[in-house]
N, CA, C and O atoms as a Tripos MOL2 file, in Angstrom:
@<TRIPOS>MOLECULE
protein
  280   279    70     0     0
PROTEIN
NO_CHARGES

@<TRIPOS>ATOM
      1 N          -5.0390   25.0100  -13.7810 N.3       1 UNK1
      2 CA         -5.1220   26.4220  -13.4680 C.3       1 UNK1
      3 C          -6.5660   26.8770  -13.6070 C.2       1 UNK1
      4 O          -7.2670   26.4400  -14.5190 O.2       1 UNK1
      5 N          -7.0780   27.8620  -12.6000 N.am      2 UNK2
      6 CA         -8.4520   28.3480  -13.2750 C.3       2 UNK2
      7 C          -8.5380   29.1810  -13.8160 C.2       2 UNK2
      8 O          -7.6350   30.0190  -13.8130 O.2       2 UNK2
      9 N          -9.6510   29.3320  -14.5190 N.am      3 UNK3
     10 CA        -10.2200   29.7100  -16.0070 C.3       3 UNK3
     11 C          -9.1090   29.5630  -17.1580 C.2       3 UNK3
     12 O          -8.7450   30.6170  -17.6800 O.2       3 UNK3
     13 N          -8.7260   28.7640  -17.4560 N.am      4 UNK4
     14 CA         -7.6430   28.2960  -18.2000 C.3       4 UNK4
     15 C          -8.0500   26.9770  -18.5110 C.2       4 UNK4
     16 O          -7.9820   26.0690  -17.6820 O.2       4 UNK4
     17 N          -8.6020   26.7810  -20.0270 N.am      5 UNK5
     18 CA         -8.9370   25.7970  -20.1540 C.3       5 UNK5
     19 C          -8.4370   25.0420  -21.7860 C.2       5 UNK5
     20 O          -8.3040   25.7450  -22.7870 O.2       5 UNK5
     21 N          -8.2780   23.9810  -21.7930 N.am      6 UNK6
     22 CA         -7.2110   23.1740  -22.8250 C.3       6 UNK6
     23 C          -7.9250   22.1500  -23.3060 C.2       6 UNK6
     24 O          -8.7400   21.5250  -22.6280 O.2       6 UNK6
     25 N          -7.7220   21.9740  -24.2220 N.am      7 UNK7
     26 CA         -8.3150   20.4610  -25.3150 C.3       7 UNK7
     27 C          -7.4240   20.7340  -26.2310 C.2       7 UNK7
     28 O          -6.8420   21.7670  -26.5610 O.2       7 UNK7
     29 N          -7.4030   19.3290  -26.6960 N.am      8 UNK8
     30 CA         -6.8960   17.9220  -27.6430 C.3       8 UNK8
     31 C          -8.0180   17.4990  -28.0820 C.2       8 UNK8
     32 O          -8.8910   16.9440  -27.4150 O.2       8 UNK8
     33 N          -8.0470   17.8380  -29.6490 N.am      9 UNK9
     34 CA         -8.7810   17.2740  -30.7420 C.3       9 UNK9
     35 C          -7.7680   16.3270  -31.9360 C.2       9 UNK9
     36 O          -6.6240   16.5770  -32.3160 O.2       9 UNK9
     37 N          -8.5800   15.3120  -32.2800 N.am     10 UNK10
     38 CA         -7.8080   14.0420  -33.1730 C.3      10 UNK10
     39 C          -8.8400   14.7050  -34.4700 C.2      10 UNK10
     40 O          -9.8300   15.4360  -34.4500 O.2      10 UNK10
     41 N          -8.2740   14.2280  -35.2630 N.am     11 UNK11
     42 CA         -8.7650   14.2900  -36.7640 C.3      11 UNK11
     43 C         -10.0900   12.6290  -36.7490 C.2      11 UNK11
     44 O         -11.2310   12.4370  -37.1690 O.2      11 UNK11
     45 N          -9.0160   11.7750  -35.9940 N.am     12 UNK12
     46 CA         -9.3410   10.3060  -35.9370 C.3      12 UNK12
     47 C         -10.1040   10.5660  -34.7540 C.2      12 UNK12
     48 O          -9.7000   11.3910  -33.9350 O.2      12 UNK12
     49 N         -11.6710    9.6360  -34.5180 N.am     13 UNK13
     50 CA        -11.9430    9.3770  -33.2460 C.3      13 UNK13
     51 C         -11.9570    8.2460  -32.8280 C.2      13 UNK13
     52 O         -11.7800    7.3010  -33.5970 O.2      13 UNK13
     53 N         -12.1670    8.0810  -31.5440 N.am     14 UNK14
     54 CA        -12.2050    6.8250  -30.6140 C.3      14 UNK14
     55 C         -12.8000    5.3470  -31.4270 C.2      14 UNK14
     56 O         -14.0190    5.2890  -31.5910 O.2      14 UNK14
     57 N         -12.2360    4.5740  -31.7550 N.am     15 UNK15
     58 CA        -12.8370    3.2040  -32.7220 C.3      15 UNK15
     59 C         -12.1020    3.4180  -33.9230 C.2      15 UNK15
     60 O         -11.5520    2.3690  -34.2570 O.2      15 UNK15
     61 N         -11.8380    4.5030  -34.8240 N.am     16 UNK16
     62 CA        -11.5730    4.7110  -35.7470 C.3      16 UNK16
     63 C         -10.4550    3.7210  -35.9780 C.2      16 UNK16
     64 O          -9.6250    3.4560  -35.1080 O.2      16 UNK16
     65 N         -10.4670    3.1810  -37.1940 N.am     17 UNK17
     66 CA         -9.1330    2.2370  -37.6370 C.3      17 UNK17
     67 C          -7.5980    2.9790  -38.1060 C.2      17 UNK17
     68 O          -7.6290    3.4140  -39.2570 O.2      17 UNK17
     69 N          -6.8220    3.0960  -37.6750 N.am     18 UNK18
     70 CA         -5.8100    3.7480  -38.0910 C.3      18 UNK18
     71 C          -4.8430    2.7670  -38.7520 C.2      18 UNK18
     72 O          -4.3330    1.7860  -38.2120 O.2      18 UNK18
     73 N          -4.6390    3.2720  -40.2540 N.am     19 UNK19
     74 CA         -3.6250    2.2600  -41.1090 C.3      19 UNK19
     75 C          -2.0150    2.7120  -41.0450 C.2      19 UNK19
     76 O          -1.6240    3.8400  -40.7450 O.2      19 UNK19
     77 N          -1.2240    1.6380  -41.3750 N.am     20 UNK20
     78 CA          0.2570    2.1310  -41.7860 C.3      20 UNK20
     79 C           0.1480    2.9380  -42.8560 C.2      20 UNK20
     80 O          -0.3830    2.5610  -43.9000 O.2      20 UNK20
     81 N           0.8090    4.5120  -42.6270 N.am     21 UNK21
     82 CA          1.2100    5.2610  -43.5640 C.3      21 UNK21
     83 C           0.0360    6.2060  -43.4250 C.2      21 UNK21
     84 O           0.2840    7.2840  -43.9640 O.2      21 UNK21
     85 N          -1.5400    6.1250  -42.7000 N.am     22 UNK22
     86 CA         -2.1300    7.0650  -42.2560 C.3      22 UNK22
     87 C          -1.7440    8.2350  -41.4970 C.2      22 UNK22
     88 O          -0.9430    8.0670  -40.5770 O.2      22 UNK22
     89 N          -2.2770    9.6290  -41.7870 N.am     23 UNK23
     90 CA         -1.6360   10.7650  -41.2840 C.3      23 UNK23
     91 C          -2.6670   10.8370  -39.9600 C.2      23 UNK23
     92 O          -3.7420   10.2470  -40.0630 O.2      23 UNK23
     93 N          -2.3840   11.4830  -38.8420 N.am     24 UNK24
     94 CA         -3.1110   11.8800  -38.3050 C.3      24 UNK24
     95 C          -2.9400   13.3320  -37.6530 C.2      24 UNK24
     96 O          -1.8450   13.6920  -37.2220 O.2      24 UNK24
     97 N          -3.9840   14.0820  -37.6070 N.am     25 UNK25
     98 CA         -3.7350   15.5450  -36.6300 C.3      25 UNK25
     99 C          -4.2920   15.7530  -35.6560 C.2      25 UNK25
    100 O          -5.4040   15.3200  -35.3560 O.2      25 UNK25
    101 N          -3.4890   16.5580  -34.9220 N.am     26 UNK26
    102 CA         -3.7320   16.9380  -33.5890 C.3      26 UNK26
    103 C          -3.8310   18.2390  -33.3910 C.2      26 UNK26
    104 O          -2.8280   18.9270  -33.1980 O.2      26 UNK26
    105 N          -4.9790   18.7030  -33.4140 N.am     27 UNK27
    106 CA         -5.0560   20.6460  -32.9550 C.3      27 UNK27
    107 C          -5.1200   20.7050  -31.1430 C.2      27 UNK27
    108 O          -5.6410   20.0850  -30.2150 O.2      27 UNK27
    109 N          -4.4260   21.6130  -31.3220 N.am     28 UNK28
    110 CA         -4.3670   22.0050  -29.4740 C.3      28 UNK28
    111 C          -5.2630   23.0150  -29.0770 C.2      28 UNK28
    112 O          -5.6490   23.3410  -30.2000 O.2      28 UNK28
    113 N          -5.9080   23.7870  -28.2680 N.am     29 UNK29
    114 CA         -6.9810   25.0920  -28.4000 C.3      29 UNK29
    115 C          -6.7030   25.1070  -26.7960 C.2      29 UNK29
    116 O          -6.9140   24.0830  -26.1460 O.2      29 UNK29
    117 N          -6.3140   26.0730  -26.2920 N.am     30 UNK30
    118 CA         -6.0890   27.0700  -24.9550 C.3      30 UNK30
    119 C          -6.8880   28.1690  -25.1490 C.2      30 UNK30
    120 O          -6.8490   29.0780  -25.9770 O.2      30 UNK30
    121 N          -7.8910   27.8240  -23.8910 N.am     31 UNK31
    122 CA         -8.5390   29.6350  -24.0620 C.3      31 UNK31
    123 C          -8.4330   30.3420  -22.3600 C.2      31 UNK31
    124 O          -8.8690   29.8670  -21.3120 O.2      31 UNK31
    125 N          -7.8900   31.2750  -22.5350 N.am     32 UNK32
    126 CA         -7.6810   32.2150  -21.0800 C.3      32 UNK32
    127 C          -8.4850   32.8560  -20.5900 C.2      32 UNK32
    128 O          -8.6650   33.9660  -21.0890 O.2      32 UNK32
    129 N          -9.2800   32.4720  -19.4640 N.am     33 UNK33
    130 CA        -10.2880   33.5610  -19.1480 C.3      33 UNK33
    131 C         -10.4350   34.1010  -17.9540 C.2      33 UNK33
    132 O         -11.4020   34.3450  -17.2330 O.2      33 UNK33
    133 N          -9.1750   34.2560  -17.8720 N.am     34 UNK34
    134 CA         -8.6400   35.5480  -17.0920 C.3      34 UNK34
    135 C          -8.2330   36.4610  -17.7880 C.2      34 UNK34
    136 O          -7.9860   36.4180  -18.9930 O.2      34 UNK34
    137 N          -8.0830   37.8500  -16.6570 N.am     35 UNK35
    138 CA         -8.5640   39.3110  -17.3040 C.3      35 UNK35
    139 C          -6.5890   39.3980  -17.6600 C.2      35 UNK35
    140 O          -6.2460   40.5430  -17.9540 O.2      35 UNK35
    141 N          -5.5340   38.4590  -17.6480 N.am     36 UNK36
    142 CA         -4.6990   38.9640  -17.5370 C.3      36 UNK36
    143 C          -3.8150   38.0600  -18.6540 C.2      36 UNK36
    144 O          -4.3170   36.9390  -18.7400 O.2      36 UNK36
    145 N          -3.0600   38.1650  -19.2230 N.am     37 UNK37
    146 CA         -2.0650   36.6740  -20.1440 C.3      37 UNK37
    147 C          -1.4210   36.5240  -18.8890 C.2      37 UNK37
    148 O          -1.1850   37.2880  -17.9540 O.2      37 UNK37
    149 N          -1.1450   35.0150  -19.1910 N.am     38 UNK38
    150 CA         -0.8490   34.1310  -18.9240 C.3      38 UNK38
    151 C           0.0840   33.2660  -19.9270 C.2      38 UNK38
    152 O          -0.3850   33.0500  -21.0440 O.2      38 UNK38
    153 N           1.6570   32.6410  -19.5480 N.am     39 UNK39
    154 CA          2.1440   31.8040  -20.1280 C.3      39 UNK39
    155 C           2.5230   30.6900  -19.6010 C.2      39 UNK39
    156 O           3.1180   30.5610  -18.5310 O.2      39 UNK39
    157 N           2.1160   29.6760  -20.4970 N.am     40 UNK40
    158 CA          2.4280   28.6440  -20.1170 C.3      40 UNK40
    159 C           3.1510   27.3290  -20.6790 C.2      40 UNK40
    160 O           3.1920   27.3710  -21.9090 O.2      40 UNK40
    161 N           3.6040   26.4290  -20.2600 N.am     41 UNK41
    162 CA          4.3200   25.5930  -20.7570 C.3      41 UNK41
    163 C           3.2050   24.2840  -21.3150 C.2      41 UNK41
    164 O           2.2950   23.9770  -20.5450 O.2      41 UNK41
    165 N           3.3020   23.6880  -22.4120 N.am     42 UNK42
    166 CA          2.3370   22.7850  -22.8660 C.3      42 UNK42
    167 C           3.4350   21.4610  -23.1330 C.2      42 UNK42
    168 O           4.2930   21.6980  -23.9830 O.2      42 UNK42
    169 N           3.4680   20.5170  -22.6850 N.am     43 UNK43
    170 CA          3.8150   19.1920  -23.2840 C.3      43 UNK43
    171 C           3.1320   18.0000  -24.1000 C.2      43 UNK43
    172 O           3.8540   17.3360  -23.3570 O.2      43 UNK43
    173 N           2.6500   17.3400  -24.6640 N.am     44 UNK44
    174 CA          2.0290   16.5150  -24.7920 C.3      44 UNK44
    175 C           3.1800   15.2350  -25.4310 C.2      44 UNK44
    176 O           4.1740   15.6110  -26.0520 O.2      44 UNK44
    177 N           2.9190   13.7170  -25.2010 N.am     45 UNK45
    178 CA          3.2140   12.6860  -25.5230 C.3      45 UNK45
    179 C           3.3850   12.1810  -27.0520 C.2      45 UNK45
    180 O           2.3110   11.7450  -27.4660 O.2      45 UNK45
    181 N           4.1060   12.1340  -27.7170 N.am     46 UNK46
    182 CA          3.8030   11.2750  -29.4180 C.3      46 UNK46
    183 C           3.5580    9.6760  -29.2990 C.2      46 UNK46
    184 O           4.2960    8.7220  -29.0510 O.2      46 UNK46
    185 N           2.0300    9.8420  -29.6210 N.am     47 UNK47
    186 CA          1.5290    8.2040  -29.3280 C.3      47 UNK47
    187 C           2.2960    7.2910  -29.7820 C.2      47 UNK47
    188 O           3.0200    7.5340  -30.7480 O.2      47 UNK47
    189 N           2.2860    5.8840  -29.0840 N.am     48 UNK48
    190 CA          3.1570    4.7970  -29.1190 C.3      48 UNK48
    191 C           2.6080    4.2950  -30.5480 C.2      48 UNK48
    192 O           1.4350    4.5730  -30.7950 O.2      48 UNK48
    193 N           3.3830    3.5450  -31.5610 N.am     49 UNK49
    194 CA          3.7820    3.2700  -32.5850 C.3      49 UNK49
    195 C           3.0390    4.3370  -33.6600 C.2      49 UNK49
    196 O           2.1740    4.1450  -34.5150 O.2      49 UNK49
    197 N           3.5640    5.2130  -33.3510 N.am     50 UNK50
    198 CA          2.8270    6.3700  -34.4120 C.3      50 UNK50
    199 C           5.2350    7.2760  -35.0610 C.2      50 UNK50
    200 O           6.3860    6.9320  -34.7880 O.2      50 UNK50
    201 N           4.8470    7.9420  -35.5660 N.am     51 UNK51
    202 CA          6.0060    8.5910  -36.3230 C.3      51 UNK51
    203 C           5.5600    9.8770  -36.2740 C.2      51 UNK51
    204 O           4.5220    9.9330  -36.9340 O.2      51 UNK51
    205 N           5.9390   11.3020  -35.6530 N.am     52 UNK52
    206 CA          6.3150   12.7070  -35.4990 C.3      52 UNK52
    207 C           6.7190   12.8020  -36.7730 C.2      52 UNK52
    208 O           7.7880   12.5600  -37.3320 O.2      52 UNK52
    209 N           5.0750   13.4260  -37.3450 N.am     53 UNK53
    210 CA          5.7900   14.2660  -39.0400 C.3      53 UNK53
    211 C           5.8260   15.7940  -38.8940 C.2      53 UNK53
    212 O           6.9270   16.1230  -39.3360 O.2      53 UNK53
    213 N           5.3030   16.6590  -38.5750 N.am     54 UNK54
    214 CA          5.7150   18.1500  -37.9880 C.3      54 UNK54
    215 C           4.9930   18.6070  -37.4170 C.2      54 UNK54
    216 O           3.9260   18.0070  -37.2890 O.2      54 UNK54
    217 N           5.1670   19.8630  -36.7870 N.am     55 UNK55
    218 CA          4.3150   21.0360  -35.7540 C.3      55 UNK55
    219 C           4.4400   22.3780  -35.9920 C.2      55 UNK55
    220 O           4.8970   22.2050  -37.1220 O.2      55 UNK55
    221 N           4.4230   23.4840  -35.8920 N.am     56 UNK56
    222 CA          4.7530   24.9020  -35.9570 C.3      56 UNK56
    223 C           5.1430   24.9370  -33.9240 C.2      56 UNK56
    224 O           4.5800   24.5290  -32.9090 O.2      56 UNK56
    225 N           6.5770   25.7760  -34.3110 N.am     57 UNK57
    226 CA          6.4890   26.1720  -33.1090 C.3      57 UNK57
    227 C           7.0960   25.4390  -31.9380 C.2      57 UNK57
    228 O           7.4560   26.1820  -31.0250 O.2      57 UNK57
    229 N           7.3220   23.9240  -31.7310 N.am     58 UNK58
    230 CA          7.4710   22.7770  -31.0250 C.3      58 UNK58
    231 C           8.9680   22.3160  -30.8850 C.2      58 UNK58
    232 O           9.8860   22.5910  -31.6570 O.2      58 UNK58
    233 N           9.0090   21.7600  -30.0420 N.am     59 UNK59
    234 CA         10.4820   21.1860  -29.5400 C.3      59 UNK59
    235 C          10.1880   19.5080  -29.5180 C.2      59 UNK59
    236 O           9.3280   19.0200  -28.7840 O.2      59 UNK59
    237 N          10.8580   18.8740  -30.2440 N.am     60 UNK60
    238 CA         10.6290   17.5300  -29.7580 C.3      60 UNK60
    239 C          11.8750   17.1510  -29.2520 C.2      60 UNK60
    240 O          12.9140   17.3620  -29.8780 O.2      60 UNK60
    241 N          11.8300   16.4310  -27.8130 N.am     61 UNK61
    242 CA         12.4760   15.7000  -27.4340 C.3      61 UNK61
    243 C          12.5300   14.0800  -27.0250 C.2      61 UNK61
    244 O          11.9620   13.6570  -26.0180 O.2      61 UNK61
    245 N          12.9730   13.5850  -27.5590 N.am     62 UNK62
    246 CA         12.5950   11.9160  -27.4750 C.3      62 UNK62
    247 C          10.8070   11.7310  -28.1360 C.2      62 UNK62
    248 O          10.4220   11.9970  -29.2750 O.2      62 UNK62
    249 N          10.1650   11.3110  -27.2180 N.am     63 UNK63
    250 CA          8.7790   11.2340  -27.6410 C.3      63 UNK63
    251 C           7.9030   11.9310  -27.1840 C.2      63 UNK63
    252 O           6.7470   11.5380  -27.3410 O.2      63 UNK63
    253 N           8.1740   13.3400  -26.3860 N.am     64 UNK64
    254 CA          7.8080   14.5320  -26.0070 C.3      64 UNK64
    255 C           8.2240   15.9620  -26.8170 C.2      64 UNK64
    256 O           9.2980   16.4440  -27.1770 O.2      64 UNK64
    257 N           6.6980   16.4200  -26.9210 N.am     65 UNK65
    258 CA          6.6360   17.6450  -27.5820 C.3      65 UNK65
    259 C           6.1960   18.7320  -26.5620 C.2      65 UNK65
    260 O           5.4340   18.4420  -25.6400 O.2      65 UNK65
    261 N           6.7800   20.2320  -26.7730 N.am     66 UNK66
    262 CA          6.5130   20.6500  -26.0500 C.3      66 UNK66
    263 C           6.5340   22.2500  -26.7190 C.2      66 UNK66
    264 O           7.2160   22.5290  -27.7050 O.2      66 UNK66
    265 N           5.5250   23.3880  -25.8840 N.am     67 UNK67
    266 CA          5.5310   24.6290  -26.5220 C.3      67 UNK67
    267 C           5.5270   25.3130  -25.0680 C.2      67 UNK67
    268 O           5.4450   24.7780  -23.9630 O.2      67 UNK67
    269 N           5.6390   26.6290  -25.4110 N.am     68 UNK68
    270 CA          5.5490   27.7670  -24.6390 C.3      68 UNK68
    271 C           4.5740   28.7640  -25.7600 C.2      68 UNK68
    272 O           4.7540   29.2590  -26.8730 O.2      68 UNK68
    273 N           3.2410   28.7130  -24.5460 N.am     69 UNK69
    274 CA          2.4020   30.2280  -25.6180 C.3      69 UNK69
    275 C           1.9320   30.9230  -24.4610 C.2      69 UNK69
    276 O           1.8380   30.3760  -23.3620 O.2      69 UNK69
    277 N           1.5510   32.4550  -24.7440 N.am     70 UNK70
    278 CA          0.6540   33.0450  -23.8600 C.3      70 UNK70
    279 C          -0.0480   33.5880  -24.5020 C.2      70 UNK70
    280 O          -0.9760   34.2240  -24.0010 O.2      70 UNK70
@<TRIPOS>BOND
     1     1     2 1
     2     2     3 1
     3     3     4 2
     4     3     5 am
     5     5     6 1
     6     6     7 1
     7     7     8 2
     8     7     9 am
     9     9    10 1
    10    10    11 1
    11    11    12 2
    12    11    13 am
    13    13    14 1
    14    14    15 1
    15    15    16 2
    16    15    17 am
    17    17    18 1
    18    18    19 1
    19    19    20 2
    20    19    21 am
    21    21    22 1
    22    22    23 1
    23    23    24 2
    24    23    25 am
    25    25    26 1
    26    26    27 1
    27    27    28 2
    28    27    29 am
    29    29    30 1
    30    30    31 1
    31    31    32 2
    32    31    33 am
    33    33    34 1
    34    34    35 1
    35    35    36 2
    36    35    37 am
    37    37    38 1
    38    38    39 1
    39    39    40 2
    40    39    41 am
    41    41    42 1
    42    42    43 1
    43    43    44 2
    44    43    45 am
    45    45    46 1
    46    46    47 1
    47    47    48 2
    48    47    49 am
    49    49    50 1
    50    50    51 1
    51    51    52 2
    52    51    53 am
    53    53    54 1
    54    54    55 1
    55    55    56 2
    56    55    57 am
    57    57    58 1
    58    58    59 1
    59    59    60 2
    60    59    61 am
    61    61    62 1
    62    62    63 1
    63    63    64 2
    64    63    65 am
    65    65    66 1
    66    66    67 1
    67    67    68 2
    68    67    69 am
    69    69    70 1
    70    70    71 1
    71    71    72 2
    72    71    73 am
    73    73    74 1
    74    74    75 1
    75    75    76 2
    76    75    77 am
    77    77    78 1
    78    78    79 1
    79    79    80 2
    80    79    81 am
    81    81    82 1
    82    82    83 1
    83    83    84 2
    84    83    85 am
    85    85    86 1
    86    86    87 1
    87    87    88 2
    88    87    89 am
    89    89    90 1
    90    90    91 1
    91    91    92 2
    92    91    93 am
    93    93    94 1
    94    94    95 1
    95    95    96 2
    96    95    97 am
    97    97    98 1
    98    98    99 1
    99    99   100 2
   100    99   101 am
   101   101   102 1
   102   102   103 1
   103   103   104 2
   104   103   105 am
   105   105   106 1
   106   106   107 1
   107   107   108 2
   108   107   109 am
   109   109   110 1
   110   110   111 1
   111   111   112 2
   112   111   113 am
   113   113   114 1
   114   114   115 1
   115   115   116 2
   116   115   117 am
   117   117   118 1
   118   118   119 1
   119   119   120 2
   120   119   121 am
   121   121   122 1
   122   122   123 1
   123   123   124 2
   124   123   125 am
   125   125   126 1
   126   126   127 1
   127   127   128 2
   128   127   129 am
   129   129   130 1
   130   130   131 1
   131   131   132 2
   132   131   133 am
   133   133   134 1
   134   134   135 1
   135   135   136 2
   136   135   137 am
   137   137   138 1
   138   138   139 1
   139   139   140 2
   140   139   141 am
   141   141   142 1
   142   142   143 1
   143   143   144 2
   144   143   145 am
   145   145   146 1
   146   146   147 1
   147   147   148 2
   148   147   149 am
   149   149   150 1
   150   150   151 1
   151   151   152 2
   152   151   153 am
   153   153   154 1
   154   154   155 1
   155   155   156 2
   156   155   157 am
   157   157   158 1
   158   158   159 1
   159   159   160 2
   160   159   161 am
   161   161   162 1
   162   162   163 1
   163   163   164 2
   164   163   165 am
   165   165   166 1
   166   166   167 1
   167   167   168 2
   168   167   169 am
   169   169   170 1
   170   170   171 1
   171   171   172 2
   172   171   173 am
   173   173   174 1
   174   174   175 1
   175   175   176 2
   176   175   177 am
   177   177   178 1
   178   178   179 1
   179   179   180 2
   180   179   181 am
   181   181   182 1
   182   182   183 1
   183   183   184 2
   184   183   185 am
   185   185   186 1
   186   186   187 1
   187   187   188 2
   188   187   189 am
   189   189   190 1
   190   190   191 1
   191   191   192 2
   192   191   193 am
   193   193   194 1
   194   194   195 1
   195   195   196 2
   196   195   197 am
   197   197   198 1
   198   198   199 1
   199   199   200 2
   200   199   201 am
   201   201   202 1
   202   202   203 1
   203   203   204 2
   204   203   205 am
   205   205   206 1
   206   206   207 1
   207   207   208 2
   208   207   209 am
   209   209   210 1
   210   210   211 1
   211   211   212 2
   212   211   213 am
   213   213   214 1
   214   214   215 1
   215   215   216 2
   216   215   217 am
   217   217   218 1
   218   218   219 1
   219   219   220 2
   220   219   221 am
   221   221   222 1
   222   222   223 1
   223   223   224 2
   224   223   225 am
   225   225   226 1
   226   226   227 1
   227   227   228 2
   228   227   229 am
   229   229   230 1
   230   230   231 1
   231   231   232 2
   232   231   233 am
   233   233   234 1
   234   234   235 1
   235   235   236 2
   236   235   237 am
   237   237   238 1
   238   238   239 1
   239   239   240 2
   240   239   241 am
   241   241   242 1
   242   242   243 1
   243   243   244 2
   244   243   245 am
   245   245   246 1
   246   246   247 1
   247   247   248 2
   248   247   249 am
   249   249   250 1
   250   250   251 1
   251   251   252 2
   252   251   253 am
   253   253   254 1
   254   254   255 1
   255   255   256 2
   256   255   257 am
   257   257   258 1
   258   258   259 1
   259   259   260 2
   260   259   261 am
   261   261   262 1
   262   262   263 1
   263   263   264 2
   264   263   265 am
   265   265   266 1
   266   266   267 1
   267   267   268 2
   268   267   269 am
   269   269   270 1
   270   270   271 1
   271   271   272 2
   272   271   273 am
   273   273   274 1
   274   274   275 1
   275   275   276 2
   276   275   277 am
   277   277   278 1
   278   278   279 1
   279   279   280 2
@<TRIPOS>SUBSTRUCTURE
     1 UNK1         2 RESIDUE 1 A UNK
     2 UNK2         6 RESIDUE 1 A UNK
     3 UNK3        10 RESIDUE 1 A UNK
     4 UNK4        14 RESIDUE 1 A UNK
     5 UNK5        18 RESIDUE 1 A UNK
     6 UNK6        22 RESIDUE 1 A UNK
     7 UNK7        26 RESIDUE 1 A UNK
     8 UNK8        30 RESIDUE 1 A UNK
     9 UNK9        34 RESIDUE 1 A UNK
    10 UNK10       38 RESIDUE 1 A UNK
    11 UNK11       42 RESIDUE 1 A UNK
    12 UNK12       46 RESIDUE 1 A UNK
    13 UNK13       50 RESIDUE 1 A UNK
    14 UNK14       54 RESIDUE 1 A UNK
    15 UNK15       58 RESIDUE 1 A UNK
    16 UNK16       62 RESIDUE 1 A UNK
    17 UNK17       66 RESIDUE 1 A UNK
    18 UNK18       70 RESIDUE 1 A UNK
    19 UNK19       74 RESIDUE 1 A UNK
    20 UNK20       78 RESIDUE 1 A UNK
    21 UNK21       82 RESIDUE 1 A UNK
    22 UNK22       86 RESIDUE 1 A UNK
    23 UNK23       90 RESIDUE 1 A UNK
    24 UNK24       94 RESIDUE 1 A UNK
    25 UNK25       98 RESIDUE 1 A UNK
    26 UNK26      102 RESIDUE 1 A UNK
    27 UNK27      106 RESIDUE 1 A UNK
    28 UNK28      110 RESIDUE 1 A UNK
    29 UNK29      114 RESIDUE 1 A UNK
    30 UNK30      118 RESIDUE 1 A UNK
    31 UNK31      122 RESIDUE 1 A UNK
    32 UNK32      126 RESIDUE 1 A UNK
    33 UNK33      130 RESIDUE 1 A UNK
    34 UNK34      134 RESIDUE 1 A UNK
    35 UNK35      138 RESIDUE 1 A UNK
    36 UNK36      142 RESIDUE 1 A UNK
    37 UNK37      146 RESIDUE 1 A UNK
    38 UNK38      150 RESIDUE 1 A UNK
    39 UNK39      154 RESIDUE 1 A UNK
    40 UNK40      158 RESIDUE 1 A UNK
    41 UNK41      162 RESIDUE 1 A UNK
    42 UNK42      166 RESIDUE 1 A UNK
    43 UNK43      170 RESIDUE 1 A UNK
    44 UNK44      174 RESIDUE 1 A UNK
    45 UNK45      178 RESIDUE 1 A UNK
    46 UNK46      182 RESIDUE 1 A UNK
    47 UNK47      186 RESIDUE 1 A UNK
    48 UNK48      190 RESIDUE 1 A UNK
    49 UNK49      194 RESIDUE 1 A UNK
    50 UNK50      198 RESIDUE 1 A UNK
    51 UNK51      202 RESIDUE 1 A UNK
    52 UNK52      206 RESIDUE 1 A UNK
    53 UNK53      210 RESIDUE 1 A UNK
    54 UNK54      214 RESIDUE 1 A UNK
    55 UNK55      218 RESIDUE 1 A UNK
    56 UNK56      222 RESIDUE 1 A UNK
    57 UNK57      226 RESIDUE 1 A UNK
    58 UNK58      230 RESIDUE 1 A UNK
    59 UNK59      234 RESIDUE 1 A UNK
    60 UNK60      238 RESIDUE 1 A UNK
    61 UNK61      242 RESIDUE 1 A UNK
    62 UNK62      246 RESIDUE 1 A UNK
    63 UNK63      250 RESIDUE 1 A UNK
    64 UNK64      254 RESIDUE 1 A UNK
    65 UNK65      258 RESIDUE 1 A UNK
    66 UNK66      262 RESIDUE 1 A UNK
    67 UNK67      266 RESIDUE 1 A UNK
    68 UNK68      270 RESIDUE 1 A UNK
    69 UNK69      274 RESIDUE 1 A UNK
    70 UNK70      278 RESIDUE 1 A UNK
């Protein structure tokens, strides 16, 4: 969408070693820059051999999470 712009930040970056029983977080950041709200639907994936420990707000289904914000 334009002026609607989204990032995915890791706690962990790219190389980083991730152990069994390590936590990791994921902040989401939507910023609207249009003169008007806007809602939208957000999904994102729960990485492969990782474990869904919680979210505010979120629906998990199978290995999909998903929100509605405006």
């Amino acid at each position: 969408m334009d002026n609607i712009i989204a990032e995915k930040l890791s706690s962990h970056t790219a190389g980083m070693t991730v152990n069994p029983g390590d936590n990791m977080t994921f902040t989401f950041s939507i910023t609207n820059k249009r003169e008007t709200d806007v809602t939208l639907a957000v999904t994102d994936k729960i990485p492969a051999n990782t474990t869904f420990v919680s979210s505010e707000n979120c629906t998990v289904n199978g290995d999909a999470l998903s929100w509605t914000v405006t």
